[in-house]
Biopython code that builds the backbone (N, CA, C, O; Angstrom):
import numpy as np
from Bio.PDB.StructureBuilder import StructureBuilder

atoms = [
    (1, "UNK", "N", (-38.627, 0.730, 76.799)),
    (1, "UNK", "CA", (-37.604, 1.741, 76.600)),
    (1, "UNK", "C", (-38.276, 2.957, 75.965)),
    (1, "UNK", "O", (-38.906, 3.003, 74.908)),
    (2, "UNK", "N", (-37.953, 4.120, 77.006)),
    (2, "UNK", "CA", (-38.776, 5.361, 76.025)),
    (2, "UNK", "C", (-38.255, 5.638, 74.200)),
    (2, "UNK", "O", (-37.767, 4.793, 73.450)),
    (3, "UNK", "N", (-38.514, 6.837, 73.946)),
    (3, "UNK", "CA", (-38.324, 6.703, 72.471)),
    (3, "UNK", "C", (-36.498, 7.298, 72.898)),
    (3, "UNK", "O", (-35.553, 6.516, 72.792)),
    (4, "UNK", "N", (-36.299, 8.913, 73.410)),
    (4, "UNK", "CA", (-34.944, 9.375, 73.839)),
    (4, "UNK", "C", (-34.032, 8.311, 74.458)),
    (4, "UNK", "O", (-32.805, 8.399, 74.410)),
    (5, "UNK", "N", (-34.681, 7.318, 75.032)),
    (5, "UNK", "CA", (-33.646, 5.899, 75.431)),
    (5, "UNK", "C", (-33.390, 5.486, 74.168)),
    (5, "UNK", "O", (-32.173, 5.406, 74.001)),
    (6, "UNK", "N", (-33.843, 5.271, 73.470)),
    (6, "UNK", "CA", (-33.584, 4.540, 72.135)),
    (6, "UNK", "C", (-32.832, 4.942, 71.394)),
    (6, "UNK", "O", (-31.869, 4.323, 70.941)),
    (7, "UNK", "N", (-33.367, 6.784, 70.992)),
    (7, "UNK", "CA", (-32.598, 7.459, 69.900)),
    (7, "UNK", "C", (-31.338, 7.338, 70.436)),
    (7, "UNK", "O", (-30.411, 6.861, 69.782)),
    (8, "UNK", "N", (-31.168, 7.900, 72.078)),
    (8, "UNK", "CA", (-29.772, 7.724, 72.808)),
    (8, "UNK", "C", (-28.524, 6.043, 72.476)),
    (8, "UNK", "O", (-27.359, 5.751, 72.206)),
    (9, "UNK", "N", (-29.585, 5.563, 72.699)),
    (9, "UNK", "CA", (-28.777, 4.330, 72.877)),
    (9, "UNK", "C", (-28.574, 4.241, 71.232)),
    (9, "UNK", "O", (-27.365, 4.447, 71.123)),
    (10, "UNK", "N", (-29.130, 4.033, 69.806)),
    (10, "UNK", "CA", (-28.735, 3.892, 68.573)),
    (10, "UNK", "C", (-27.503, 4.912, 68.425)),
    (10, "UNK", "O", (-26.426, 4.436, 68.067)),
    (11, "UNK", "N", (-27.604, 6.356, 68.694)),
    (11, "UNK", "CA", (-26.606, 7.242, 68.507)),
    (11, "UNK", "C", (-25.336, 6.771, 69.339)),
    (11, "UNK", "O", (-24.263, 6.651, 68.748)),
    (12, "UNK", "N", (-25.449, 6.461, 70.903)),
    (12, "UNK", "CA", (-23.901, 5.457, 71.221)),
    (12, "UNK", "C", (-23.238, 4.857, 70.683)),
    (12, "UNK", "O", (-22.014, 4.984, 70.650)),
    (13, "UNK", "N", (-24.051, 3.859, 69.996)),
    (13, "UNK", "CA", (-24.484, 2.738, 69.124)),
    (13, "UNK", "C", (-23.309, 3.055, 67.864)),
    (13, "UNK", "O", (-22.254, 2.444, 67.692)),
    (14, "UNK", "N", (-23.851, 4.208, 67.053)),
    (14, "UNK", "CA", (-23.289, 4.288, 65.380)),
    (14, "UNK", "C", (-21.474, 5.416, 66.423)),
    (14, "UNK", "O", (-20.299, 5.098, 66.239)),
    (15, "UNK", "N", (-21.844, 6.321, 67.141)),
    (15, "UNK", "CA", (-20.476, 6.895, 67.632)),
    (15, "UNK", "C", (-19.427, 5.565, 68.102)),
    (15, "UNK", "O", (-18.782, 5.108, 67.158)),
    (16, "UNK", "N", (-19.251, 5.070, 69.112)),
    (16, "UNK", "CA", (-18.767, 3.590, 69.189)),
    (16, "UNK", "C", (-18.308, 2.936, 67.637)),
    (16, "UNK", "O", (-17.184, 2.486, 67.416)),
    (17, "UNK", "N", (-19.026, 2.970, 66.987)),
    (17, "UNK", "CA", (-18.694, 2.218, 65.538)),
    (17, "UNK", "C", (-17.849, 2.878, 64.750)),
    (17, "UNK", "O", (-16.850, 2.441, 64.178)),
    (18, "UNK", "N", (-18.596, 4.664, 64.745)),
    (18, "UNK", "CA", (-17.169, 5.214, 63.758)),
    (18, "UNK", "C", (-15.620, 5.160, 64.878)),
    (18, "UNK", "O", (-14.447, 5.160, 64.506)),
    (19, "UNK", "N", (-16.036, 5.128, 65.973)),
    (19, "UNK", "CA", (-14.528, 5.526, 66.435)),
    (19, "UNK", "C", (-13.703, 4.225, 66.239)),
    (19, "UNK", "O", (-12.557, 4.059, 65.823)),
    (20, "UNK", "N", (-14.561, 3.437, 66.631)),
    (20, "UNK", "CA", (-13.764, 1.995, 66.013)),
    (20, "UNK", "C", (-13.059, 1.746, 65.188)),
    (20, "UNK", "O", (-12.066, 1.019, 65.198)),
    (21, "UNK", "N", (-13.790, 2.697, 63.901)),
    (21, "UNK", "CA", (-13.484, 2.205, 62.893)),
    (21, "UNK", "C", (-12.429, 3.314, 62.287)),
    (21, "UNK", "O", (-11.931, 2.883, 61.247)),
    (22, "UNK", "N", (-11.886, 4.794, 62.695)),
    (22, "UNK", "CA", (-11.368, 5.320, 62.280)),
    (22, "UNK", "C", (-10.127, 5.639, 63.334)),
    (22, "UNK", "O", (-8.998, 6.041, 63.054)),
    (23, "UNK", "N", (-10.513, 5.430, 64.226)),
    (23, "UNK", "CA", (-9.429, 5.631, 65.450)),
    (23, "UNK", "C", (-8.274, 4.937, 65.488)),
    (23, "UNK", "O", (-8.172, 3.725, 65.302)),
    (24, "UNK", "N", (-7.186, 5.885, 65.786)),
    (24, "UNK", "CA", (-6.228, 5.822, 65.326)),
    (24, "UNK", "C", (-5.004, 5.426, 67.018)),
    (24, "UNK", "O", (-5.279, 6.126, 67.993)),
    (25, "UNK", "N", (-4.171, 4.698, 67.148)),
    (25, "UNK", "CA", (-3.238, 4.918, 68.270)),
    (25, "UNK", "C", (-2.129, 5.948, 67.990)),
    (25, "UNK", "O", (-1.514, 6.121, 66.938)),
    (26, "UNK", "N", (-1.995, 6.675, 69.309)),
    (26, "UNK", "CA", (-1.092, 7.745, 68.904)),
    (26, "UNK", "C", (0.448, 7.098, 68.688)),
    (26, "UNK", "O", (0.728, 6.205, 69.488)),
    (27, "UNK", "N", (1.408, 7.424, 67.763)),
    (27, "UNK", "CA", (2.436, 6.717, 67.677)),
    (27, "UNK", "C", (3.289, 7.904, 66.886)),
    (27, "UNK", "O", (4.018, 7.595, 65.943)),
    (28, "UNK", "N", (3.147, 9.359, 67.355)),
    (28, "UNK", "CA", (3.899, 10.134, 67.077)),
    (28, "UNK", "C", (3.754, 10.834, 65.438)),
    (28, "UNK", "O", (4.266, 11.890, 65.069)),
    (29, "UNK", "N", (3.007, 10.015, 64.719)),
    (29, "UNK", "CA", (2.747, 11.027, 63.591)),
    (29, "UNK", "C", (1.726, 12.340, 63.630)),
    (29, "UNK", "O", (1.101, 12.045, 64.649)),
    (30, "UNK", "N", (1.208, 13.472, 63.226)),
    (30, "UNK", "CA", (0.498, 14.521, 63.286)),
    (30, "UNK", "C", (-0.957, 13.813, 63.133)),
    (30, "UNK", "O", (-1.282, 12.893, 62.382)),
    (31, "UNK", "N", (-1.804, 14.604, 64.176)),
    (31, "UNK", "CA", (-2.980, 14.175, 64.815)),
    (31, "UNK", "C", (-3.872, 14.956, 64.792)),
    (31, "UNK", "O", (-3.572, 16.140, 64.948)),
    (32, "UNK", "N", (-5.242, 14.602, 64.596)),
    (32, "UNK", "CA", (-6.963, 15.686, 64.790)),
    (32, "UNK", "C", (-7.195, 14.584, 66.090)),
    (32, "UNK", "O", (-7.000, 13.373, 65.979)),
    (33, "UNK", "N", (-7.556, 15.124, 67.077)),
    (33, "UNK", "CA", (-8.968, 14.794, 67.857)),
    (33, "UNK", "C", (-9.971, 15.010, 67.500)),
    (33, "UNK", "O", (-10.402, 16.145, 67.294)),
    (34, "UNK", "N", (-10.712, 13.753, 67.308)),
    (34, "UNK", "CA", (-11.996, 13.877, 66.272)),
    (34, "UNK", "C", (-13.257, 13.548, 67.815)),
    (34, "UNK", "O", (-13.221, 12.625, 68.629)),
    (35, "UNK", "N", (-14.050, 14.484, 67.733)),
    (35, "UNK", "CA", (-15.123, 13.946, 69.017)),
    (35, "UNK", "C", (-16.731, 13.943, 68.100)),
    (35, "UNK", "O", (-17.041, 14.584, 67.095)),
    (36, "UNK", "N", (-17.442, 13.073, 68.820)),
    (36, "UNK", "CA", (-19.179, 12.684, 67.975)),
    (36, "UNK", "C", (-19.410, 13.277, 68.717)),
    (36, "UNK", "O", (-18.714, 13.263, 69.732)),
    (37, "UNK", "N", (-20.645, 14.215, 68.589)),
    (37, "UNK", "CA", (-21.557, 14.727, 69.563)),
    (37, "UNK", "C", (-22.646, 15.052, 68.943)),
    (37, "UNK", "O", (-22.852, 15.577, 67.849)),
    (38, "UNK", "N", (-23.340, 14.665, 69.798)),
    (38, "UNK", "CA", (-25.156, 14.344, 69.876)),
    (38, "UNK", "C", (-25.696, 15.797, 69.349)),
    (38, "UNK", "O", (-25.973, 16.596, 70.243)),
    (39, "UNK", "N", (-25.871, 16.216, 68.036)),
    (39, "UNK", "CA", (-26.643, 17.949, 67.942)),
    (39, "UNK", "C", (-28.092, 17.942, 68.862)),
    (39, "UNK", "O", (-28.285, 18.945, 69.549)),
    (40, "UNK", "N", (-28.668, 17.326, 68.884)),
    (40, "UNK", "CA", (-29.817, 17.343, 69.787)),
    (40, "UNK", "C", (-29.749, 17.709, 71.298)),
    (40, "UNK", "O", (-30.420, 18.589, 71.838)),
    (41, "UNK", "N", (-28.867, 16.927, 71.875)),
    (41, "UNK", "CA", (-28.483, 17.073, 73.444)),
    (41, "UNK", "C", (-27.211, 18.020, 73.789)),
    (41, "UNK", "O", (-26.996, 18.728, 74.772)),
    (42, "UNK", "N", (-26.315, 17.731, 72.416)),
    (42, "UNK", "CA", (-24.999, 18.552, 72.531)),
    (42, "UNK", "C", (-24.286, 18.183, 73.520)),
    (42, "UNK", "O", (-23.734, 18.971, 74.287)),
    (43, "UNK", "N", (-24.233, 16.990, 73.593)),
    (43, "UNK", "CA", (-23.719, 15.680, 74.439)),
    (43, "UNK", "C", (-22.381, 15.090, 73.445)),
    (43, "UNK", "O", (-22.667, 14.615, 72.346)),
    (44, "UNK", "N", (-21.217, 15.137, 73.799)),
    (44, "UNK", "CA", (-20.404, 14.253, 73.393)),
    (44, "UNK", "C", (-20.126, 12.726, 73.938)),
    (44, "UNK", "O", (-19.691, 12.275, 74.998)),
    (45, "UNK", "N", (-20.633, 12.085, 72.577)),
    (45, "UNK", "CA", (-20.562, 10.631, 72.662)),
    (45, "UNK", "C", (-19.573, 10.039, 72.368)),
    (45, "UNK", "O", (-19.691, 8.893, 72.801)),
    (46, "UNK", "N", (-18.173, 10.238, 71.613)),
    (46, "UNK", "CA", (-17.090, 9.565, 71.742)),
    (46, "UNK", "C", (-16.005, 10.411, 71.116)),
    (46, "UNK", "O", (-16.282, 11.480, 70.572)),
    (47, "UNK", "N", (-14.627, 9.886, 71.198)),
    (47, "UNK", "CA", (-13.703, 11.124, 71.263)),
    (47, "UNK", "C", (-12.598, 9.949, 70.400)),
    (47, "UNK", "O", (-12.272, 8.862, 70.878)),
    (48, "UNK", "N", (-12.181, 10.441, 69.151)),
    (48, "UNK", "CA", (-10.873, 9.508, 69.401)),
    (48, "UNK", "C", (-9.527, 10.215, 68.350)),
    (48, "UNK", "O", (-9.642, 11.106, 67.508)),
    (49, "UNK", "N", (-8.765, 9.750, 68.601)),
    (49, "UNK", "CA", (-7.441, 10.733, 67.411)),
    (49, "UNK", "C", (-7.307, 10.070, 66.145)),
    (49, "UNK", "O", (-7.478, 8.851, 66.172)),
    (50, "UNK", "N", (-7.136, 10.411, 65.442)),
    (50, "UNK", "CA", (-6.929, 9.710, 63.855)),
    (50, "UNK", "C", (-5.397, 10.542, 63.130)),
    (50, "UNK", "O", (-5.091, 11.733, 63.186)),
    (51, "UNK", "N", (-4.824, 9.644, 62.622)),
    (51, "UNK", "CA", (-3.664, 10.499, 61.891)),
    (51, "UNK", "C", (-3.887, 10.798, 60.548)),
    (51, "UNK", "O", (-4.614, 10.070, 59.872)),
    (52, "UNK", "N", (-3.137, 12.162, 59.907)),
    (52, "UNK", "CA", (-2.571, 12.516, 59.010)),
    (52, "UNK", "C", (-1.743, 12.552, 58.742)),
    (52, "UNK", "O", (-0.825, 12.491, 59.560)),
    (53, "UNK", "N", (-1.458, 12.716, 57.007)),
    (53, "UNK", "CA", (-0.516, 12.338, 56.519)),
    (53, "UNK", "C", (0.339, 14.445, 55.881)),
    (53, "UNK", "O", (-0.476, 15.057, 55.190)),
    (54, "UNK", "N", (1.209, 14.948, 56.046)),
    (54, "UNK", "CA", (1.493, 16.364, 55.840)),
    (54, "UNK", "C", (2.587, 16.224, 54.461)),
    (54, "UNK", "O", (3.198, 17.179, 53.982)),
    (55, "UNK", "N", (2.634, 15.313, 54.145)),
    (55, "UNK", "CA", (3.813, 15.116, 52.804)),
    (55, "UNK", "C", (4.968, 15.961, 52.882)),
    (55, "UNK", "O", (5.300, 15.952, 54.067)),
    (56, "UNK", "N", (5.733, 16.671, 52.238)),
    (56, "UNK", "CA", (6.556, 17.765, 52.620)),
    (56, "UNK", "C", (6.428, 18.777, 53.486)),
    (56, "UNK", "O", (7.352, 19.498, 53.863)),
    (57, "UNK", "N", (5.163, 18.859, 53.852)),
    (57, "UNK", "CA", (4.809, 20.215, 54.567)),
    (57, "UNK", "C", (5.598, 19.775, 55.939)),
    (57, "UNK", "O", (5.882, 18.623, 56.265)),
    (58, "UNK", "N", (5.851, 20.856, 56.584)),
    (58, "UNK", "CA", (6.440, 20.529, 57.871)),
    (58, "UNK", "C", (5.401, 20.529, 58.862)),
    (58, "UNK", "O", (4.347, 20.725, 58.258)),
    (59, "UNK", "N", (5.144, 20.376, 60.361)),
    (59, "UNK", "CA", (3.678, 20.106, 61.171)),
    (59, "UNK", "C", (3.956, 21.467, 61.604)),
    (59, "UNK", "O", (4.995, 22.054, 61.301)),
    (60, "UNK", "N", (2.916, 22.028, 62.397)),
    (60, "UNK", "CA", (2.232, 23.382, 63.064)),
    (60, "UNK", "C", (3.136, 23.237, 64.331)),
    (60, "UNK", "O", (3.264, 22.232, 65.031)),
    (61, "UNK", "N", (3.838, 24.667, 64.501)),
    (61, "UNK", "CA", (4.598, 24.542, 65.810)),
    (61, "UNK", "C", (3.935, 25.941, 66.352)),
    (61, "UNK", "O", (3.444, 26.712, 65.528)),
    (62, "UNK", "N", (3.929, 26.252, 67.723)),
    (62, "UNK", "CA", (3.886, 27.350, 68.162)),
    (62, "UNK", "C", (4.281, 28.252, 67.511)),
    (62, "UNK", "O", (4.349, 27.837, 66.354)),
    (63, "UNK", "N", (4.733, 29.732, 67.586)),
    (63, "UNK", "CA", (5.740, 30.405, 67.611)),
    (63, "UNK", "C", (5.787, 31.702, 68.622)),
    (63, "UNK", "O", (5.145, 32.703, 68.305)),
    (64, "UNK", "N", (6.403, 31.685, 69.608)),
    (64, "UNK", "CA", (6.125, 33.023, 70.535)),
    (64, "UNK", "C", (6.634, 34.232, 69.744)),
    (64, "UNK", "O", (7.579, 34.341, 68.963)),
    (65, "UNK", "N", (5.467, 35.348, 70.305)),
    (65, "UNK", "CA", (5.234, 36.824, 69.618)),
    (65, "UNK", "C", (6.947, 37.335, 69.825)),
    (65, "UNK", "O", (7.310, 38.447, 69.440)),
]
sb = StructureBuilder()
sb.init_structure("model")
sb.init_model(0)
sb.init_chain("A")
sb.init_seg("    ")
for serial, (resi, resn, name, xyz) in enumerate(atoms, 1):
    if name == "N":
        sb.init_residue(resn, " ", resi, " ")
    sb.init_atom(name, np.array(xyz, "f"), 0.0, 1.0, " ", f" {name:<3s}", serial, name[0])
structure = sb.get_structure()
């Protein structure tokens, strides 16, 4: 395996793990799309939504001009 196979495949590797581990199912509360991407290649390696919590605040709506 070259060395860029490697670094590639460890960086899949740890992206896969955080999304695992922070990813969230959408179920209607206020949301970030959180995406990993590779600074070297500038390759996005995984994508996932996570919720927040807005306490009283009300969520971000449009508003037309």
């Amino acid at each position: 395996m070259s060395a860029d196979l490697a670094r590639l495949t460890a960086a899949q590797d740890a992206a896969d793990a955080v999304v695992r581990t922070v990813g969230d199912t959408p179920d209607g509360s206020p949301m970030l799309l959180v995406a990993v991407i590779d600074p070297e290649t500038n390759t996005r390696l995984a994508t996932c939504f996570v919720t927040y919590q807005t306490g009283d605040i009300p969520p971000l709506r449009l508003v037309a001009s």
